[in-house]
C-alpha positions as CSV (number, residue, x, y, z in Angstrom):
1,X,9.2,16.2,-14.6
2,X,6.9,13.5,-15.6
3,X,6.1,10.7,-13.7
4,X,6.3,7.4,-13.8
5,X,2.9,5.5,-14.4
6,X,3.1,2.5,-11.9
7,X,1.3,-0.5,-13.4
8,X,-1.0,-1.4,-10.7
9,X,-1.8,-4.7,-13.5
10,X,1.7,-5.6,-13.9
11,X,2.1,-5.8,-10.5
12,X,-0.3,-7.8,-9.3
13,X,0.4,-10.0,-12.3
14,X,3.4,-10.7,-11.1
15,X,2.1,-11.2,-7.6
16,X,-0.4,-13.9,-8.8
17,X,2.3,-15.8,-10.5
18,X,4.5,-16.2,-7.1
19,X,0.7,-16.9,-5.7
20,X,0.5,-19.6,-8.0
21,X,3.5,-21.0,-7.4
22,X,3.9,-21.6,-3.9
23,X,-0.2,-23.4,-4.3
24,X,2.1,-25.7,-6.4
25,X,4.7,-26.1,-3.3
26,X,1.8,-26.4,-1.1
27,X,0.4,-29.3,-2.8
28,X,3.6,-30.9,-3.7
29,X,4.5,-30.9,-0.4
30,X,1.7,-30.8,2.0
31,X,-0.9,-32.1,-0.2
32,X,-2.5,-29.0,0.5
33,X,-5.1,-27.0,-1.6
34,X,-5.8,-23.3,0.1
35,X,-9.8,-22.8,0.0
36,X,-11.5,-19.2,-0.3
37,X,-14.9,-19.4,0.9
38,X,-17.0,-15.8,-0.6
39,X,-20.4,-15.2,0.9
40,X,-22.5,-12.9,-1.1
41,X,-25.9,-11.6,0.4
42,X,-28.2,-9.7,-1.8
43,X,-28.3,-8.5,-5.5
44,X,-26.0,-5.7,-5.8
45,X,-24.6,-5.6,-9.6
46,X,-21.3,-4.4,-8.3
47,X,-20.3,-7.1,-5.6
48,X,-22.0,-9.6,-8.1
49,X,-18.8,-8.6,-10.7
50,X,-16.2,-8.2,-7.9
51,X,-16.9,-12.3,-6.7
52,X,-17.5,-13.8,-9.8
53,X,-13.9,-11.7,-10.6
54,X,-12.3,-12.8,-7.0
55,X,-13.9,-16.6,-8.0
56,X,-12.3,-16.7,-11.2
57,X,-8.4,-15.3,-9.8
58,X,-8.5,-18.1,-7.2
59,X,-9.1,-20.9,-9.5
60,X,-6.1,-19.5,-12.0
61,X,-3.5,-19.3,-8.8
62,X,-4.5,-23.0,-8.6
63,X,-6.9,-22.9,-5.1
64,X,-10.6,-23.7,-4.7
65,X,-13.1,-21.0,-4.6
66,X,-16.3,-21.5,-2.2
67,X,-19.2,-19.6,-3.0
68,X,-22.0,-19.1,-1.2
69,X,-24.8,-16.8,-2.0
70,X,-28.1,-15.6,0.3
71,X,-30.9,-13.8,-0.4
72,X,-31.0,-9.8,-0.2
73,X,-33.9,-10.4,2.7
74,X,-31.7,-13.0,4.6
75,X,-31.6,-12.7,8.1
76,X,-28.4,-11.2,10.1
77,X,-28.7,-14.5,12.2
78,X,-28.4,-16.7,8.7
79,X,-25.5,-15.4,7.9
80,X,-23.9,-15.6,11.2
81,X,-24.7,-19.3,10.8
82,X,-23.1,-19.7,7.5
83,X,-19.8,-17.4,8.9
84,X,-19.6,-19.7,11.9
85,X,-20.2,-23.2,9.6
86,X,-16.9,-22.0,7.3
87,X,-15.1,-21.6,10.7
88,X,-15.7,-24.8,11.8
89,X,-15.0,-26.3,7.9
90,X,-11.4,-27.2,7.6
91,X,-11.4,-27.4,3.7
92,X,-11.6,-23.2,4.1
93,X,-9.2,-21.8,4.8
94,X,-10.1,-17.7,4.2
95,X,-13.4,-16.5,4.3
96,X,-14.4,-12.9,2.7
97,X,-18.1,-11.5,3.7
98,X,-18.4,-9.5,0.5
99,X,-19.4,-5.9,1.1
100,X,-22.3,-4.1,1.5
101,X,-24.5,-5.8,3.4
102,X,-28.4,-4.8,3.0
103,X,-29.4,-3.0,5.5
104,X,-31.2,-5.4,8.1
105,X,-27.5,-7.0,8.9
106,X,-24.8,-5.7,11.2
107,X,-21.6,-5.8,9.0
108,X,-19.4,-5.2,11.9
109,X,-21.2,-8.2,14.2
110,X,-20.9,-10.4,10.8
111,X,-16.9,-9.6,10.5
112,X,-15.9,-9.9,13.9
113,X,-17.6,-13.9,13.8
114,X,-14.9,-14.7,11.4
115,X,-12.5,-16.6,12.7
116,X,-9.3,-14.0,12.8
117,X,-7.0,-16.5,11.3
118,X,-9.5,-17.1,8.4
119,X,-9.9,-13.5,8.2
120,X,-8.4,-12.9,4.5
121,X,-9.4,-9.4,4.2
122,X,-7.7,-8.0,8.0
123,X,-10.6,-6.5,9.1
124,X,-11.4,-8.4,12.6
125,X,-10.7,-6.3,15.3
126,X,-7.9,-9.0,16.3
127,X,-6.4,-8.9,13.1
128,X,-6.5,-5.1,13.4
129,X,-5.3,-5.6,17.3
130,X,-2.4,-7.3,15.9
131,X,-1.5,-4.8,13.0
132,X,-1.5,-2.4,16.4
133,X,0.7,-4.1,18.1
134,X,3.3,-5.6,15.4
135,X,2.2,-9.3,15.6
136,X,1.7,-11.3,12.8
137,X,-1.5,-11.0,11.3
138,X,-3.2,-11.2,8.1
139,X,-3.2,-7.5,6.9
140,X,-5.9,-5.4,5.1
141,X,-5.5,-5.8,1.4
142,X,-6.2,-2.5,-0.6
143,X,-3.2,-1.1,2.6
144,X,-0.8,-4.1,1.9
145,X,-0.9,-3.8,-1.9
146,X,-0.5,-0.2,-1.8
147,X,2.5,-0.7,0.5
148,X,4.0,-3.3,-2.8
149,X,3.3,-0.7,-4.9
150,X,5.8,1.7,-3.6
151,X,8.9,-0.5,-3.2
152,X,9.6,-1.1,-6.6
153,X,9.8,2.8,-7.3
154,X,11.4,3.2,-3.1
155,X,12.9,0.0,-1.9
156,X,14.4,2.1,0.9
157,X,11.5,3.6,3.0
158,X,13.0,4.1,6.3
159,X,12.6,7.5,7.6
160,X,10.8,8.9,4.3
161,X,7.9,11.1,5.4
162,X,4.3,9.7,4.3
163,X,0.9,11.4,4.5
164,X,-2.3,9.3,4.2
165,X,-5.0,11.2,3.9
166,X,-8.1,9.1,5.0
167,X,-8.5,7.7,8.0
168,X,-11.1,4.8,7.2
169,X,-10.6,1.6,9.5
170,X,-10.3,0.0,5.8
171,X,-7.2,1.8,4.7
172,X,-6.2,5.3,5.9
173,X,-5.7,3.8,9.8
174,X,-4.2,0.4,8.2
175,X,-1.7,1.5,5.7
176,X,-0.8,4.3,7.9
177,X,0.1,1.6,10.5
178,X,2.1,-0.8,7.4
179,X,4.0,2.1,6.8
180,X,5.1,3.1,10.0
181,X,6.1,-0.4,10.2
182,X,8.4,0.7,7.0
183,X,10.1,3.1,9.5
184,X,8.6,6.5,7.8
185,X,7.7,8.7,10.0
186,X,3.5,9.1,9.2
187,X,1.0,11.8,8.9
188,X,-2.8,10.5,9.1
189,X,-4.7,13.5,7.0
190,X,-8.2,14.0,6.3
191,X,-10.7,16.2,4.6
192,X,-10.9,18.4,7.5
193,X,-6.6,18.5,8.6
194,X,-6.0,22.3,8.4
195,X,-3.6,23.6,5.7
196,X,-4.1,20.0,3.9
197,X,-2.2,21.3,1.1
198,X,0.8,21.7,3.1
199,X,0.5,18.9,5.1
200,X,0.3,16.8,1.5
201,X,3.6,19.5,0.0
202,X,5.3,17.7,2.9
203,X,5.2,14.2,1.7
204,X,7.7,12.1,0.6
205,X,5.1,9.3,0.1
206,X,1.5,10.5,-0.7
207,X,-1.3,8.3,-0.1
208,X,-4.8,9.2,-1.2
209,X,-7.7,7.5,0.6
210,X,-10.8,9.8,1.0
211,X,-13.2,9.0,-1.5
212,X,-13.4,12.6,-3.0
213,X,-12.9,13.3,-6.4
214,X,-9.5,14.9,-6.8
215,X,-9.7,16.3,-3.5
216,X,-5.6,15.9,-3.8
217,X,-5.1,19.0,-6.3
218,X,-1.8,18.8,-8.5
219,X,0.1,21.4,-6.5
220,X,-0.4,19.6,-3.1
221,X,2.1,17.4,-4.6
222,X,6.2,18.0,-3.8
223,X,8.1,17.5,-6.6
224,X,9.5,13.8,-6.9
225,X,6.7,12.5,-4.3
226,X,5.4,9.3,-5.0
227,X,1.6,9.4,-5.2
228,X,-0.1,6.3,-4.5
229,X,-4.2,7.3,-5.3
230,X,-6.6,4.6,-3.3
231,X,-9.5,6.6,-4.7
232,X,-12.3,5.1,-7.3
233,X,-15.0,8.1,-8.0
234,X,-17.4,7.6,-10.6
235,X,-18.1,11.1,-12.3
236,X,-19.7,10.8,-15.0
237,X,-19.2,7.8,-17.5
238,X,-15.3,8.1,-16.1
239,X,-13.8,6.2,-12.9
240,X,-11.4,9.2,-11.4
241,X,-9.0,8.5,-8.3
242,X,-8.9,11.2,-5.3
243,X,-6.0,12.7,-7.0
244,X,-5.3,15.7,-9.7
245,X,-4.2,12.9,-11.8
246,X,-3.0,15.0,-15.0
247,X,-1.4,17.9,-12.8
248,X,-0.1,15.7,-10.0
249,X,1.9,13.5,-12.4
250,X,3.8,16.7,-13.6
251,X,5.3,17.0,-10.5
252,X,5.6,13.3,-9.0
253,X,8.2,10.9,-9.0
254,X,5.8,8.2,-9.5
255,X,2.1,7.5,-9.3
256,X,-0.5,5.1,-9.6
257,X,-3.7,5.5,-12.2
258,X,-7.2,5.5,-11.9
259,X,-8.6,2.6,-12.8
260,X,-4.9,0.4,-13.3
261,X,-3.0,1.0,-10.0
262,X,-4.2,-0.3,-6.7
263,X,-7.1,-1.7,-7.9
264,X,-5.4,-4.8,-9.3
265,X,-3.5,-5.2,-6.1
266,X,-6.2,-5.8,-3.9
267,X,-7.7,-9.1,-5.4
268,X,-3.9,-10.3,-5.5
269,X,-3.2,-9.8,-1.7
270,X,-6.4,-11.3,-0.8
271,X,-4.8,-14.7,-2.7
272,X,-1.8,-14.1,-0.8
273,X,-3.7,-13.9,2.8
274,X,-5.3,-17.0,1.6
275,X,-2.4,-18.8,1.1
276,X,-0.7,-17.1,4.1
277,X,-3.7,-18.3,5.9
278,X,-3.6,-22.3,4.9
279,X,0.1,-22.4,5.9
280,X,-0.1,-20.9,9.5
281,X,-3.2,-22.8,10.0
282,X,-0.9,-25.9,10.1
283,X,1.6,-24.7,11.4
284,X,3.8,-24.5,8.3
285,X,6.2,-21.6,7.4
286,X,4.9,-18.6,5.2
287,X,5.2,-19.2,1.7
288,X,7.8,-17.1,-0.3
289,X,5.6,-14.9,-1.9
């Protein structure tokens, strides 16, 4: 068996364009342009590609991007300010506090002052209250694009056994909640679950999310699994997922690459929580996205 290569690109292409389109039934109808305020603090190369990236996405679906950057010696108290000015600004209507923060500012104080129905990127502990509970929220992305992922492959997954392995309040905890919320019965793994190996042989769905270089080896995987790798490791001059890519896709049903699969998707869901966002604000129906 060889598996099929799902096209993390493709997909979120596709997502974009429904993104873009209801912007276009937004403003038609509503006269209504969804904003996406990004506040950037400090000089890291990395977040300095992944806003100008995020910046250049929101303008092509047709919404304004908001950028706002500090200093890398701002003060935790300044950027509280700036959080709590873009709550107060009805022109925004997500804001993203891009990550890391140096080290002088509480990222978890920062978060939690965003207003939870601004909070594009689900990580507010009411936005994670609600994903608890099963109340509409606006859900983590990197968890809610890996969840898009799978349905064209498994439109069906009620009752399909899934094992996450991570449980990282960004995704392992999340997407192990989304998919329970898919009716499959969910395993939360980790690097120190006994017997991992069979835990991950038991999966119809298996989800990588640990931030280990193919910690996931091939024969972990059960034949015609569908392996969904979260993971980005740098080793070397090479970006590798948490996942035995070349021997895991003998056996799978389906997986996603290293750099190409959920990557893509996460940028694409944080348009759709913006538009999600601009719509309930108002009190308008979701979008058809």
């Amino acid at each position: 068996m060889t598996a099929e290569i799902i096209d993390g690109k493709a997909v979120a292409a596709g997502l974009r364009e429904k993104i873009a389109g209801a912007v276009a039934a937004l403003q038609e109808a509503n006269s209504l342009t969804p904003g996406l305020a990004v506040v950037l603090v400090g000089d890291d190369p990395a977040s300095h590609v992944y806003v100008r990236n995020k910046g250049i996405a929101t303008k092509k679906a047709g919404m304004r991007s908001i950028e706002h950057r500090l200093p890398a010696d701002a003060r935790e108290e300044d950027v509280v300010a700036l959080v709590r000015r873009l709550n107060a600004d009805d022109a925004v209507d997500g804001i993203l506090v891009q990550m890391p923060l140096p080290g002088q500012i509480d990222a978890h104080r920062v978060i939690n002052e965003i207003d939870p129905d601004k909070d594009v990127d689900g990580l507010t502990e009411t936005n994670a209250g609600r994903l608890l509970l099963g109340k509409k929220g606006l859900e983590p992305c990197t968890p809610q694009g890996s969840v898009i992922l799978i349905k064209p492959v498994e439109k069906k997954l009620s009752g399909l056994n899934a094992v996450v392995v991570g449980r990282s309040i960004l995704v392992g905890k999340p997407l192990s909640l989304l998919l329970l919320g898919e009716n499959c019965t969910v395993t939360m793994a980790h690097s120190r679950t006994k017997d991992l190996a069979d835990v991950c042989r038991s999966a119809d769905i298996l989800c990588a999310a640990v931030g280990k270089a193919e910690l996931v080896r091939g024969d972990w995987v059960r034949e015609g699994a569908i392996v969904i790798d979260v993971g980005i490791n740098r080793v070397g001059d090479r970006l590798i997922g948490d996942v035995e890519y070349a021997a895991a896709a003998q056996r799978a049903r389906a997986i996603t690459p290293v750099p190409g699969g959920v990557g893509p998707m996460t940028i694409a869901c944080l348009l759709k929580n913006t538009v999600l966002a601009a719509a309930r604000r108002r009190g308008l129906s979701d979008p058809e996205i």
